[in-house]
C-alpha positions as a printed Julia matrix, in Angstrom:
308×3 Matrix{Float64}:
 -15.13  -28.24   -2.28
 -13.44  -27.41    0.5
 -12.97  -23.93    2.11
 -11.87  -22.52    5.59
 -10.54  -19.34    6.33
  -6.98  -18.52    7.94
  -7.65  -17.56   11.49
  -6.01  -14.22   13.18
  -2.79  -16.35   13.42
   0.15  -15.04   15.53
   1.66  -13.53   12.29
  -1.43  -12.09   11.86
  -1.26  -10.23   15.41
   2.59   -9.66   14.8
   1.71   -7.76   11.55
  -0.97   -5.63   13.2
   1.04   -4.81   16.25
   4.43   -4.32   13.84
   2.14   -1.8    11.42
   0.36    0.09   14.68
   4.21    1.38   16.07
   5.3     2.17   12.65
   2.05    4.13   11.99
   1.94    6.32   15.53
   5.86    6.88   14.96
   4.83    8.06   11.35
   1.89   10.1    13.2
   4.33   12.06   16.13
   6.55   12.56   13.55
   4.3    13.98   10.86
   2.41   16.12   13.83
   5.64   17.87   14.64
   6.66   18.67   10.88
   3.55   20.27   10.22
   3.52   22.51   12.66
   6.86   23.42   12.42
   7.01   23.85    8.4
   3.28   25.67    8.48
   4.41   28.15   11.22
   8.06   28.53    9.81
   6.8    28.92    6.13
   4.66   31.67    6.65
   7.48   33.43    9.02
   9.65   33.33    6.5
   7.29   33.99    3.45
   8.16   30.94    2.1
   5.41   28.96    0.02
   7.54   25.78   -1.09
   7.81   25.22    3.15
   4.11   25.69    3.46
   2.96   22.98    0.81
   5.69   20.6     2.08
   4.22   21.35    5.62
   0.21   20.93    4.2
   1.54   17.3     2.45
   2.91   16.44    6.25
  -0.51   17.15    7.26
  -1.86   14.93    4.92
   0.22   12.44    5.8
  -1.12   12.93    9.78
  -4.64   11.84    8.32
  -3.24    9.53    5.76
  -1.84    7.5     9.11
  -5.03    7.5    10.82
  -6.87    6.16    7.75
  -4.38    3.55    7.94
  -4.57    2.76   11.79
  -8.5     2.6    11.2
  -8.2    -0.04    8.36
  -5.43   -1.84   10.13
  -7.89   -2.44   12.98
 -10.66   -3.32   10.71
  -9.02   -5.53    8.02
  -8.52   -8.14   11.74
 -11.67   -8.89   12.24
 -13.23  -12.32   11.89
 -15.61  -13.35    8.97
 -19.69  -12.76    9.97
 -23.04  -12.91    8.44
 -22.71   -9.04    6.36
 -18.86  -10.58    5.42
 -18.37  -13.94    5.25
 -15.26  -13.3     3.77
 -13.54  -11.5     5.96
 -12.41   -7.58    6.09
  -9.22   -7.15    4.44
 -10.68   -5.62    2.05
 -10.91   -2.62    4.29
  -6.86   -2.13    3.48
  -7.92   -1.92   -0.33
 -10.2     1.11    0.39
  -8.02    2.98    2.86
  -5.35    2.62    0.07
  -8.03    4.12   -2.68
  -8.79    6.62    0.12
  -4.93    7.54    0.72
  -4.59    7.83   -3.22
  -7.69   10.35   -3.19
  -6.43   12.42   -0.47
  -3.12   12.64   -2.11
  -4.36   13.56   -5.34
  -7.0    16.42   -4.09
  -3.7    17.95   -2.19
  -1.12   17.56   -5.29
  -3.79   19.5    -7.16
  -4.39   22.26   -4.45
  -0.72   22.85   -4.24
  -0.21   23.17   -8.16
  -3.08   25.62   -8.44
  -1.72   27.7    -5.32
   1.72   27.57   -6.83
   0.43   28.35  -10.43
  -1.07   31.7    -8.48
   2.17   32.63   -7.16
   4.02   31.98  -10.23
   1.57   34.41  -12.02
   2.49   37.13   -9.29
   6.52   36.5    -9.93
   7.38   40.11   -9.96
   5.59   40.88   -6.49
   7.63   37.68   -5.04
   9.86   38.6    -1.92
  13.15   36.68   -1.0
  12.35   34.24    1.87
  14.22   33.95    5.2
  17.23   32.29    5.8
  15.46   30.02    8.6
  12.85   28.3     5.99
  16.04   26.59    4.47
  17.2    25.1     7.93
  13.73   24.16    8.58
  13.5    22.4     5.03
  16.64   20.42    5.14
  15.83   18.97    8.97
  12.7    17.73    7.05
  14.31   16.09    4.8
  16.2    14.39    7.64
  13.63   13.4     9.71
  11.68   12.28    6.63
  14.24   10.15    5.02
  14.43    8.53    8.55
  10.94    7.3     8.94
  10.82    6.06    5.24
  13.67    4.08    6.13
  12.23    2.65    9.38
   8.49    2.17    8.17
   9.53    0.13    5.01
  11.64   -2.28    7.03
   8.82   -2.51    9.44
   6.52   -3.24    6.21
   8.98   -5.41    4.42
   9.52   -7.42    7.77
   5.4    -8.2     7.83
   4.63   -8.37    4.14
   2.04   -5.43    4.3
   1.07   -3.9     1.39
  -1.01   -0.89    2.65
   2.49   -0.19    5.61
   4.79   -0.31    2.16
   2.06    2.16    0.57
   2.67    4.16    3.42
   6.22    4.17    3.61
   6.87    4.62    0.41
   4.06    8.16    0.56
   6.95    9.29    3.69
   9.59    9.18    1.15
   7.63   11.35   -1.5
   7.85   13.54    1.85
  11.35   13.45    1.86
  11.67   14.0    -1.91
   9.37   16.96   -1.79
  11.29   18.77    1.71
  14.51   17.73   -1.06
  12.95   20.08   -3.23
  11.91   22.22   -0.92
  15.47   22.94    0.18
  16.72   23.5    -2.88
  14.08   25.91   -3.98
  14.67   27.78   -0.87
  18.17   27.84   -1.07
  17.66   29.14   -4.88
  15.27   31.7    -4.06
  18.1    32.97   -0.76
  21.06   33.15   -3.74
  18.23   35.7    -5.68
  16.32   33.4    -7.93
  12.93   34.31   -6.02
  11.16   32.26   -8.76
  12.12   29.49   -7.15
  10.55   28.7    -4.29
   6.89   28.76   -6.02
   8.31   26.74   -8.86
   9.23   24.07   -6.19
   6.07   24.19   -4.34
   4.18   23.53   -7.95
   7.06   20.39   -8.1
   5.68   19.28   -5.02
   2.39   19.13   -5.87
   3.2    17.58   -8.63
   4.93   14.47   -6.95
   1.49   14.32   -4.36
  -0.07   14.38   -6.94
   1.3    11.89   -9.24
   1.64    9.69   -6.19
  -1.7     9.99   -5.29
  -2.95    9.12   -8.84
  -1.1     5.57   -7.86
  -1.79    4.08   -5.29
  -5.73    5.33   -6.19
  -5.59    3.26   -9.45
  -3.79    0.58   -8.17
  -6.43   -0.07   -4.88
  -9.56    0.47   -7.22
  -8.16   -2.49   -9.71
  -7.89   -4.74   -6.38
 -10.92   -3.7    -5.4
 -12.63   -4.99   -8.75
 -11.23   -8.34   -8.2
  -7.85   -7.99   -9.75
  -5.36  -11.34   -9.8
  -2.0   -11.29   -8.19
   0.97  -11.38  -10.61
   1.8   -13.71  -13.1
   4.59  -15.0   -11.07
   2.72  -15.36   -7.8
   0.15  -17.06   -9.92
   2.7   -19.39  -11.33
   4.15  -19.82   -7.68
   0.79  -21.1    -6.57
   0.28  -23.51   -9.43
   3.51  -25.06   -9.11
   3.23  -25.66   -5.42
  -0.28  -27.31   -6.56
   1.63  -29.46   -8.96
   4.13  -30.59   -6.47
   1.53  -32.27   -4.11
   1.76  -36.08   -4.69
  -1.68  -36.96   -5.61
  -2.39  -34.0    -7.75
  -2.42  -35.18  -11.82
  -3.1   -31.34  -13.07
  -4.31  -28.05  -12.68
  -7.05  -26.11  -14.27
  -8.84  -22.83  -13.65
  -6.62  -21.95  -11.54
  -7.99  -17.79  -10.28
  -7.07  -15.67   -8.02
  -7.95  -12.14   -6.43
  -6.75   -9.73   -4.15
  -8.52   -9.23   -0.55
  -6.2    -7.04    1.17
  -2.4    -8.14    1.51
  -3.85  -11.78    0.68
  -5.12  -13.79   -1.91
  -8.43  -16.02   -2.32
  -7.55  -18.69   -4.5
 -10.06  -21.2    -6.51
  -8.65  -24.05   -8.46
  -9.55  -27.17  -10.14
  -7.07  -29.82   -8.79
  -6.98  -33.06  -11.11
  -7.04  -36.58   -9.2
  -6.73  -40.12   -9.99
 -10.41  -41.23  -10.64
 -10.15  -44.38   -9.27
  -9.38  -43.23   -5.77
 -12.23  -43.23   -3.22
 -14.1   -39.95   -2.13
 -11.9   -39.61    1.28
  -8.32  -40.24   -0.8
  -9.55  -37.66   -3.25
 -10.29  -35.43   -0.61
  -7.27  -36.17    1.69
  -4.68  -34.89   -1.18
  -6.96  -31.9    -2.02
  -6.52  -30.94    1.72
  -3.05  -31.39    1.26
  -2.68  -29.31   -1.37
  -4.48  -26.55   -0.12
  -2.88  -26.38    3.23
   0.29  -26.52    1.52
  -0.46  -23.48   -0.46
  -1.56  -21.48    2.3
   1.87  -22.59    4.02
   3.52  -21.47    0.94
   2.06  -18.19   -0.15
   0.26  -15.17    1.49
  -2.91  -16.51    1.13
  -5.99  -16.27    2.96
  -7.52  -19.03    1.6
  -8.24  -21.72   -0.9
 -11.18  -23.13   -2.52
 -10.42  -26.41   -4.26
 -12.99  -28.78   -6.9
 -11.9   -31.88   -7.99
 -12.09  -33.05  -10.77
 -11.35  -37.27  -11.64
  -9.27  -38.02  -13.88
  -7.91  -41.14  -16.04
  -4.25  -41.29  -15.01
  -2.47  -40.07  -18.32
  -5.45  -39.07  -20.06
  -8.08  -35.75  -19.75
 -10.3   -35.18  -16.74
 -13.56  -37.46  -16.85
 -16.72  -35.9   -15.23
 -14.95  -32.04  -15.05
 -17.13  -29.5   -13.73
């Protein structure tokens, strides 16, 4: 059985370093908003601005729960985890997910309170709709930038993240338009977008939650990653078949276990030699951090003899 974990490789380093701008650009960016929206939205009575501004804030400590696993998830393997930390970007992601949610549902009970007041709703200033729509700029901006910076180093948790800045920009979308309804007279408005918001954190939240408590119960990758793997397997000379082939999700990576079929008649070290082979070439392959192979010998053309 052979075993040995992927080291913090250059990539490795890239992808930290890559993920640490993106997340302090996120960070100054979000800081700025959040004052600006906050302070703005209450100047200009306007509670759709103030929910958008209390998700940027969220977003301020969703990036430092994501700098903190980041700088976890590179550690080496030790005694207490002697397989590594990624796992640490699994529960920042849960963590993310629960912070999301617990703010999507403060802003739809807030805005459900307004709503219920609709006939003691003021018109909101003119300045909460310029305020909304360079919001909308700035946060369409670092979506853009963070998911090419995530997409570039195959990060699931910076994608996460980028992909929470563009509910940002969808929300200060509407945002601006409930202002802008509520300035033409429809004063109903701007709560009714601030409950809209809420909704998206919230639904958003609910996401990325579910999806990072699966991976933290040992989910697989996809069926086509699976398949990817197996055929890569398959393709090493040497290797007759594949069996119990599993997988599960540490982090961005995978931990793969496998059966790998080999000519019986082969000694011990040729047997091992192509099961090497095969491994390293997955880990080449695939986003893996490692692979744990048994083999089993086999009569060439006929079932494995001695399988275990």
């Amino acid at each position: 059985m052979l075993s040995h974990e992927k080291e913090n490789t250059p990539d490795a380093e890239a992808r930290y370093c890559a993920g640490r701008r993106s997340t302090f650009a996120s960070s100054a960016v979000n800081v700025g908003l959040s004052a600006l929206q906050i302070t703005a939205g209450f100047l200009s009575g306007s509670q759709a601005l103030v929910a958008d501004g209390v998700h940027s804030l969220s977003d301020l400590v969703a990036d430092v729960v994501v700098l903190f696993a980041a700088h976890h998830s590179r550690k080496q393997a030790d005694d207490d985890h002697q397989y590594g930390h990624q796992r640490y970007e699994n529960a920042a992601s849960l963590a993310l997910g629960g912070l999301l949610l617990a703010v999507g549902i403060g802003m739809l009970l807030s805005a459900a309170h307004k709503i219920q007041d609709f006939g003691h709703l003021p018109p909101v200033h003119a300045a909460a709709l310029w305020v909304a729509l360079a919001a909308l700029l700035a946060k369409e901006l670092l979506f853009r930038y963070m998911l090419m910076v995530a997409e570039r180093v195959r990060s699931g948790m910076l994608v996460a993240n980028a992909w929470h800045a563009r509910s940002d920009a969808a929300s200060s979308l509407v945002v601006a338009l409930g202002v802008g309804g509520n300035l033409l007279g429809f004063t109903l408005l701007d709560p009714v977008a601030a409950a809209v918001v809420g909704g998206m954190v919230g639904r958003m939240g609910w996401r990325f939650f579910w999806a990072a408590l699966h991976d933290l119960m040992d989910r697989a990758v996809s069926e086509e990653q699976s398949q990817a793997i197996r055929r890569t397997l398959l393709e090493t000379p040497g290797v007759q078949g594949v069996h119990d082939l599993r997988t599960r999700k540490m982090g961005d990576l995978a931990q793969v276990d496998v059966h790998l079929e080999i000519d019986g008649t082969l000694t011990v070290a040729q047997g091992h030699a192509i099961a090497a082979l095969a491994r390293q070439r997955v880990l080449d392959a695939h986003n893996v951090l490692d692979v744990m192979t048994h083999v089993d010998p086999v009569t060439v053309g006929a079932h494995p003899i001695g399988a275990a």
